[in-house]
N, C-alpha and C positions, 0 to 999 in steps of 0.2 A: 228333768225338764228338757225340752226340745230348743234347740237352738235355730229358729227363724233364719234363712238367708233368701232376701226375695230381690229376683233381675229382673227379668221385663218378659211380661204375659200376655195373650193376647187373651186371658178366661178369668177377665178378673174379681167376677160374680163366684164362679167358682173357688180359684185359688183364694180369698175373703175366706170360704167358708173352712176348707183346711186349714188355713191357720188359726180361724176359730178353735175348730176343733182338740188341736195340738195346744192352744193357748190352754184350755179348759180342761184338760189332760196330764197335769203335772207328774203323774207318778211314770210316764213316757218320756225317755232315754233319747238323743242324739242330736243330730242336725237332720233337717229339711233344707231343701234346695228348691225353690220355687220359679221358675220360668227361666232354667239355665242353659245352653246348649254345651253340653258338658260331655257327649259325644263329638270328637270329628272325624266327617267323614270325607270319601273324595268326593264327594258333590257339595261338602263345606259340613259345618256345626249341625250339629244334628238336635232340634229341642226337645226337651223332654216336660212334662209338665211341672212333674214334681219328682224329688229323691227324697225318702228317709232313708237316712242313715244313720240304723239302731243298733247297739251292742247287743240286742235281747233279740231281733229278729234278723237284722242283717239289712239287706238294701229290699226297699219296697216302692215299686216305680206308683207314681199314680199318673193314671190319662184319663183328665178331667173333660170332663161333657160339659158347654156351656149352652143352655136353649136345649129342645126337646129332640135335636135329629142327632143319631146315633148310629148313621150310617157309615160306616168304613174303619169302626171303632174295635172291631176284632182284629182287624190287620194292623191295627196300629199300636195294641195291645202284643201281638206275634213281634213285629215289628223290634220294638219296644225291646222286647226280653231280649230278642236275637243280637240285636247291637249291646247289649250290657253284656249277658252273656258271653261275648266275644270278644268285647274288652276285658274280660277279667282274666281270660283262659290265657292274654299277653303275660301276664304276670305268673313268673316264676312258681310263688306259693301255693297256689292251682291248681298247676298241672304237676305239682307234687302229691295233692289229696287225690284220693282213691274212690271219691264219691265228685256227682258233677257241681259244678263252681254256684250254681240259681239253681234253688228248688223253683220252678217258673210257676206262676199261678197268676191270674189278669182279674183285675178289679177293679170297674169302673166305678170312675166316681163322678155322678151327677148331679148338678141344682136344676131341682124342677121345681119355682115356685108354683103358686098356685093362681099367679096372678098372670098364668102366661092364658092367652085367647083362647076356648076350644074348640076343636077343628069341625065343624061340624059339614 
């Protein structure tokens, strides 16, 4: 079972729907961290949408899409791994393994109802 921890989101149509998901998911392992600034940076707290934090898969960021624009959403994906990635490589047991600290992989996660206007 997944262990809920939720701060303050500004995607809350989406985050809703992840922890749907994880509610309805029981045989899935760890904590989620849902609207936390859990990087900091020198321009201050850096948010992230969401963290799982699984024994089976390791750290898997999600950058939730809320509405249909989905523009700047790779960089922020880039983004995203770079700072995690970089905090992990501080930590001693790291930069002891012989393979890198994030397999990086980006997966966006969007709510597209169908009750949004279309664009015609």
């Amino acid at each position: 079972m997944v262990t809920i921890i939720t701060g303050t989101t500004k995607k809350p149509t989406s985050s809703e729907l992840l922890k749907k998901f994880f509610h309805s998911h029981n045989e899935l392992d760890g904590y989620l961290y849902i609207g936390y600034p859990i990087i900091g940076t020198v321009d201050g707290a850096y948010p992230i949408d969401g963290l799982w934090i699984s024994p089976a898969k390791g750290l898997v960021i999600f950058n939730l899409i809320e509405g249909k624009n989905t523009e700047g959403y790779e960089e922020a994906q880039d983004d995203c791994a770079n700072k995690i990635e970089a905090k992990l490589k501080g930590y001693r047991q790291s930069e002891r393994q012989s393979h890198p600290s994030c397999d990086q992989r980006s997966f966006p996660a969007a709510h597209c109802p169908s009750s949004f206007p279309s664009e015609t």
